[in-house]
C-alpha positions in Angstrom: 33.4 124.7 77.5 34.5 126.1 74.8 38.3 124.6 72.7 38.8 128.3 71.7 39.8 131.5 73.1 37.4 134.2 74.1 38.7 137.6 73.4 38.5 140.0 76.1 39.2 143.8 74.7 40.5 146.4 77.7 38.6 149.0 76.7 39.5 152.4 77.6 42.9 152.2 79.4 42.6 154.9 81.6 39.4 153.2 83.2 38.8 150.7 85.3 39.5 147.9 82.5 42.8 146.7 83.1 42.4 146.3 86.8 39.1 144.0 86.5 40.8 142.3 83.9 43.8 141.2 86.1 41.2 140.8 89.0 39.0 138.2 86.4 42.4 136.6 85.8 43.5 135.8 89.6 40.1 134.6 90.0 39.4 132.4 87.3 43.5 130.9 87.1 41.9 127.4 88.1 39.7 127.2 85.3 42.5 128.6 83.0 45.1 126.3 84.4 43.1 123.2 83.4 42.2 124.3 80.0 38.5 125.1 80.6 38.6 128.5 80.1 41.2 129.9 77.2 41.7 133.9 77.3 43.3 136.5 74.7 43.4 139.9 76.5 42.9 142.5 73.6 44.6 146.7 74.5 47.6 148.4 76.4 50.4 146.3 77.4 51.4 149.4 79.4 47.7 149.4 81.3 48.1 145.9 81.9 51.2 145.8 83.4 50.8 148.8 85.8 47.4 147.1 86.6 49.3 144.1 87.8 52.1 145.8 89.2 49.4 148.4 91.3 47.6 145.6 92.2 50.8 143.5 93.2 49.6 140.3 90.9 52.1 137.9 90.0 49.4 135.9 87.2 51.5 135.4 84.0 50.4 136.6 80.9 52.4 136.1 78.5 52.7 138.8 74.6 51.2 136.4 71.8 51.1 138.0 67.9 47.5 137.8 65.8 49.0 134.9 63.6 50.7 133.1 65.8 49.9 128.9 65.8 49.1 128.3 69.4 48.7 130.4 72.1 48.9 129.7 75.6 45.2 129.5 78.1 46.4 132.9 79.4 47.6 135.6 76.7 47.8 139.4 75.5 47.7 140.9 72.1 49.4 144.7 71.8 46.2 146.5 70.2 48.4 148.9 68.7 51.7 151.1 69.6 52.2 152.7 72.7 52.1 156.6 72.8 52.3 159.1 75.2 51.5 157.2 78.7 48.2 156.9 79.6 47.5 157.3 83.3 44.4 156.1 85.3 41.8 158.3 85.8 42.8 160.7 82.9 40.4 160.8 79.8 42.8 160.8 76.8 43.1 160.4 72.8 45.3 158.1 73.0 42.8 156.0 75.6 39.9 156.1 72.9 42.3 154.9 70.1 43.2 151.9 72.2 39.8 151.0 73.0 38.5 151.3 69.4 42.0 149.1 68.4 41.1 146.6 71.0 37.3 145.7 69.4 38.5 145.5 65.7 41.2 143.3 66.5 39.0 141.5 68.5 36.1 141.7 65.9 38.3 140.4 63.2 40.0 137.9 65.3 36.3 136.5 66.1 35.1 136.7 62.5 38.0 134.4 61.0 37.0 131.5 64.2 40.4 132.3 65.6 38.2 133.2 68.9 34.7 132.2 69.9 33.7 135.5 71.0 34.1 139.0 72.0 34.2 140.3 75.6 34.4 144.2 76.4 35.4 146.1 79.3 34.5 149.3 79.0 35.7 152.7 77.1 34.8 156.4 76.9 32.3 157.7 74.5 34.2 160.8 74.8 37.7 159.5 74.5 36.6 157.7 71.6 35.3 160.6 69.9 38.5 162.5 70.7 40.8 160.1 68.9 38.5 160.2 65.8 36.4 157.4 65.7 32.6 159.0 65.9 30.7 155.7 67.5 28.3 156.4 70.5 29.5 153.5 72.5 29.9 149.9 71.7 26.9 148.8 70.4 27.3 151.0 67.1 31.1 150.3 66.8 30.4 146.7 66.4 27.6 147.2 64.3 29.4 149.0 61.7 32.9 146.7 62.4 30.5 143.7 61.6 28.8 145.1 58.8 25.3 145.0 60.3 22.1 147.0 60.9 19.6 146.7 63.6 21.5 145.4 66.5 19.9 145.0 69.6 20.8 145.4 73.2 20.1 143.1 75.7 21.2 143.9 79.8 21.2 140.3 82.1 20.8 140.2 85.6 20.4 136.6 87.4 16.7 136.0 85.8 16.1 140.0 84.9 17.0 139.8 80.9 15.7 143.2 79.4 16.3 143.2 75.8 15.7 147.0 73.5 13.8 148.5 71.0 16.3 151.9 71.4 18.6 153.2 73.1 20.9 155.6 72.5 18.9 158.2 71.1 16.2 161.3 72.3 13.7 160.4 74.4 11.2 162.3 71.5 12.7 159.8 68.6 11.4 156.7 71.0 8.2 156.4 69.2 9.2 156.8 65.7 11.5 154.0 66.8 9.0 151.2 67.6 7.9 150.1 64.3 6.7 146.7 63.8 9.6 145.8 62.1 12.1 146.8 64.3 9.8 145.1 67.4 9.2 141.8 65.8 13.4 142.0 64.7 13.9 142.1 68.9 11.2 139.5 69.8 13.0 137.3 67.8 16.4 137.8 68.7 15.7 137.8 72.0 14.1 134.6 71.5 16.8 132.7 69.9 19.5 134.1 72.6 17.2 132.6 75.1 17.1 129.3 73.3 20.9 129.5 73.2 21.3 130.3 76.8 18.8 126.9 77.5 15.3 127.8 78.3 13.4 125.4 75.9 10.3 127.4 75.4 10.9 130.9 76.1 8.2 133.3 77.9 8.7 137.1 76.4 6.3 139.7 77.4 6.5 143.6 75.8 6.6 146.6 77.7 3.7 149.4 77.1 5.8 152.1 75.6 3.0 154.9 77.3 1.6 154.8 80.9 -1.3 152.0 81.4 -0.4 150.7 77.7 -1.7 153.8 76.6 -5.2 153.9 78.4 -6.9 153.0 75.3 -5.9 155.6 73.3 -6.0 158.4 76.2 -1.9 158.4 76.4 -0.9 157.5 72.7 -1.5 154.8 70.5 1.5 153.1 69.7 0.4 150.3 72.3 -2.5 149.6 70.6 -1.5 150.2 66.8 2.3 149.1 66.7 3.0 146.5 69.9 -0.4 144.8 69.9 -0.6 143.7 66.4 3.1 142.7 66.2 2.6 140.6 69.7 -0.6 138.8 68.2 1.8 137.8 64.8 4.5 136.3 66.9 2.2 134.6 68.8 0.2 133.1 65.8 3.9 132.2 64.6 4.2 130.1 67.8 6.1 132.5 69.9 5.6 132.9 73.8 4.8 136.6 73.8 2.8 138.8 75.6 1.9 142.7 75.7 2.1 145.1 76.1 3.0 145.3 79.8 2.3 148.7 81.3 6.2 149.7 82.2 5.0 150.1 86.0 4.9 146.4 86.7 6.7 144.7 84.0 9.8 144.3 85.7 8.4 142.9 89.1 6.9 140.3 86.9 10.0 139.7 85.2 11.5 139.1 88.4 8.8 137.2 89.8 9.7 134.8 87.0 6.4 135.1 85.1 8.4 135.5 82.0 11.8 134.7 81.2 12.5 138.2 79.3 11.1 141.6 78.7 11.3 143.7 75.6 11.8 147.6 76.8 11.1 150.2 74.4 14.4 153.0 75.3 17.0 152.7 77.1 16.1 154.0 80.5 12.9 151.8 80.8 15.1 148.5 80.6 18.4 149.9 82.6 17.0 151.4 85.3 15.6 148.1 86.8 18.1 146.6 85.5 21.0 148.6 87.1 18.9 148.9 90.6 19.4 145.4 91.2 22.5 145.2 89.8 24.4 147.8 92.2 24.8 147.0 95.7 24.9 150.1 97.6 26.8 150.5 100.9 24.1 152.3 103.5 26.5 153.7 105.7 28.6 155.7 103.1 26.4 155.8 99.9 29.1 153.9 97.7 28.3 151.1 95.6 30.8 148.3 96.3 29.6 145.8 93.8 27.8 145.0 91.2 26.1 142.9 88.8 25.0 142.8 85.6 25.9 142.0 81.5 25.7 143.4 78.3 24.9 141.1 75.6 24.6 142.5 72.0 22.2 140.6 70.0 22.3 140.6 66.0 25.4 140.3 65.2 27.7 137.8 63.5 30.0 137.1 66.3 28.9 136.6 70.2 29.6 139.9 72.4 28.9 140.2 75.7 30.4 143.2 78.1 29.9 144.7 81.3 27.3 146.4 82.4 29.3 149.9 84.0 30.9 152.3 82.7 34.9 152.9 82.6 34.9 154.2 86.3 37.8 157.1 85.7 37.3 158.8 89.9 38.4 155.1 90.9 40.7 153.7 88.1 44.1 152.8 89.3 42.8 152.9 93.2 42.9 149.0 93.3 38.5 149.4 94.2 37.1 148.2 91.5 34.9 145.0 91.3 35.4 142.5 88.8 32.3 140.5 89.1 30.3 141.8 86.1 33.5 141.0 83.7 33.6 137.3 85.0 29.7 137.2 84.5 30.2 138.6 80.8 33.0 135.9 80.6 30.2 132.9 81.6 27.1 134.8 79.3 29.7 134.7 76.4 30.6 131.4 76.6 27.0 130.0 77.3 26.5 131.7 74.2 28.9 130.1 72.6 28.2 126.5 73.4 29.7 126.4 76.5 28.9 126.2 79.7 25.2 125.4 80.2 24.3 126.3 84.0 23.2 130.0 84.8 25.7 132.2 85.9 25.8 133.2 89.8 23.2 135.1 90.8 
C-alpha cells in the first residue's frame, strides 16, 4: 500500500472513461474506505457526474483543489473549465483538451510527490489533435510532459508482459528503429520493472524482428547483426536474456512461462497476442464483453500505467462498458510503486 494518492486522469470525456472510473470506484469503495487505496480522479466534473447519475451511483466524490492540505481517500480535481457540453459518444475539441488537461495536471501533481503515480483512462488521438495539442497518443504526451526521450511501452496480461522497441510509427521505419542502443535501453527497463513488480531474477527473451530470425541472412539481417550481439552483451553483463525468438512462437513460450517477458520489435507483434488474450469474445453475438490487459509506460520519471482499450465512443454513455482493465492498471501502478506485492488477478 501506498500512504499517497494515485492519480487517475479521465481521459477523453466523451469515451468510455468516466463510466469505468465510477465503475473502479463502486468496486474498490472497501479498499478506499479503509485507507488502503487513496484516489484523485483527474478531468470533467460534468462527465463524472452524468457518469454517476447514468449509471445511478450514489459513491461520493467529493471536488478537492491542486493545493489543498489533505484530501479525502475518494476525490476529483476539475482539469480545466467546462465548455460547451460534451456528450458520450461524440468526438469533440473540447474532449481532447480535457484529456490533454487531465495528464499534465496529473504529471505535475506526480512529479512534486503530491501523488505516487499516474493512471490513464483513455483519450482520442483525433480529439486530441483537434483541440491543438499534436501527440500520437499517450506515450509521447508524457514523454514530452516529463521531459524525456526513449520511452518504452510495455502491455501486461496475467504472465504475458510484452515490452517495445516501436510502436507508433510505419511498418517500413521498424528496422531503422532496432538499433542496439534503443534494444539494450528496453532490455533494461524491462528488466528493472520486472524487479519492481517482484520476480528476483528476471527471464527476458527477444523477438526475431524477420520470419525464422532471419533464416541466416535469407530474410534480413538485423537478427543477426543488431539483436544477437546486443543479447550476448546483456547477457555478459549478467542479464537473463535470450534471442532472438522467431515472432511465431515467442509468445506461446511467454505464456508457457518459459520467460517472464518478451521484447517485441513494433507494435503489432507485441499487441496482437497481447490483445487476443486479453478480449473475451461472446460466441453467440461476436461482442467482446470483457477484457483484460495494462499499459505500463516504462522510462519515465513518474509511474504510469493505463488501460489497455481504446476510448470506446459506439458504447460511451450506454452503461456497457467493463471496468476491469482500469482496476488492473490501478494494482500494476501501485505494485510499481511499492505497493502491493501479489500479482494482479488473472
Amino acid at each position: 500500500m501506498t500512504s499517497r494518492h494515485l492519480a487517475i486522469t479521465m481521459g477523453d470525456p466523451a469515451g468510455i472513461g468516466p463510466e469505468i472510473i465510477v465503475k473502479a470506484c463502486i468496486g474498490l469503495q472497501e479498499r478506499i474506505a479503509k485507507g488502503d487505496l487513496r484516489l484523485l480522479i483527474i478531468g470533467s466534473g460534468a462527465a463524472l457526474e452524468g457518469a454517476k447519475a447514468a449509471l445511478g451511483a450514489s459513491v461520493a466524490i467529493p471536488r478537492v483543489e491542486a493545493d489543498d492540505r489533505d484530501w479525502p481517500n475518494l476525490c476529483f480535481l476539475q482539469a480545466d473549465a467546462e465548455g460547451t457540453p460534451i456528450h458520450p459518444g461524440v468526438l469533440s475539441a473540447d474532449g481532447g483538451r480535457f484529456a490533454y488537461k487531465a495528464v499534465e495536471q496529473g504529471v505535475r501533481l506526480t512529479q512534486a510527490g503530491r501523488t505516487a503515480a499516474i493512471v490513464t483512462a483513455p483519450l482520442n488521438k483525433e480529439a486530441l489533435n483537434k483541440a491543438g495539442f499534436h501527440y500520437p497518443g499517450h506515450t509521447e504526451m508524457l514523454a514530452h510532459l516529463t521531459g524525456v526521450r526513449g520511452s518504452v511501452m510495455l502491455l501486461a496480461h496475467g504472465n504475458m508482459r510484452v515490452s517495445h522497441v516501436s510502436t507508433h510509427v510505419a511498418l517500413e521505419d521498424v528496422p531503422k528503429r532496432l538499433t542496439p542502443e534503443r534494444l539494450r535501453q528496453v532490455i533494461d527497463l524491462t528488466n528493472d520493472a520486472l524487479l519492481r513488480l517482484g520476480i528476483a531474477r528476471p527471464k527476458i527473451a527477444i523477438a526475431a524482428l524477420n520470419p525464422h530470425a532471419g533464416e541466416g541472412g535469407l530474410f534480413g539481417r538485423q537478427d543477426i547483426d543488431v539483436s544477437a550481439p546486443t543479447i550476448a552483451k546483456a547477457v555478459a553483463d549478467g542479464l537473463d536474456v535470450v534471442g532472438p525468438v522467431p515472432g511465431d512462437t515467442i509468445f506461446v513460450k511467454l505464456r508457457a512461462g518459459q520467460f517472464d517477458a518478451a521484447v517485441a520489435m513494433y507494435h503489432d507483434q507485441g499487441h496482437i497476442p497481447v490483445k487476443l488474450l486479453g478480449f473475451q469474445v461472446d460466441p453467440a453475438t461476436g461482442r467482446w464483453q470483457e477484457l483484460s490487459g495494462v499499459n505500463i509506460t516504462l522510462g519515465l520519471p513518474i509511474i504510469r500505467t493505463s488501460v489497455d482499450h481504446g476510448t470506446a465512443f459506439d458504447i460511451a454513455g450506454k452503461g456497457i462498458a467493463n471496468e476491469h482493465s482500469l482496476i488492473e492498471a490501478i494494482d500494476y501502478a501501485e505494485r510499481l510503486a511499492g505497493g502491493i506485492s501479489s500479482a494482479p488477478k488473472q
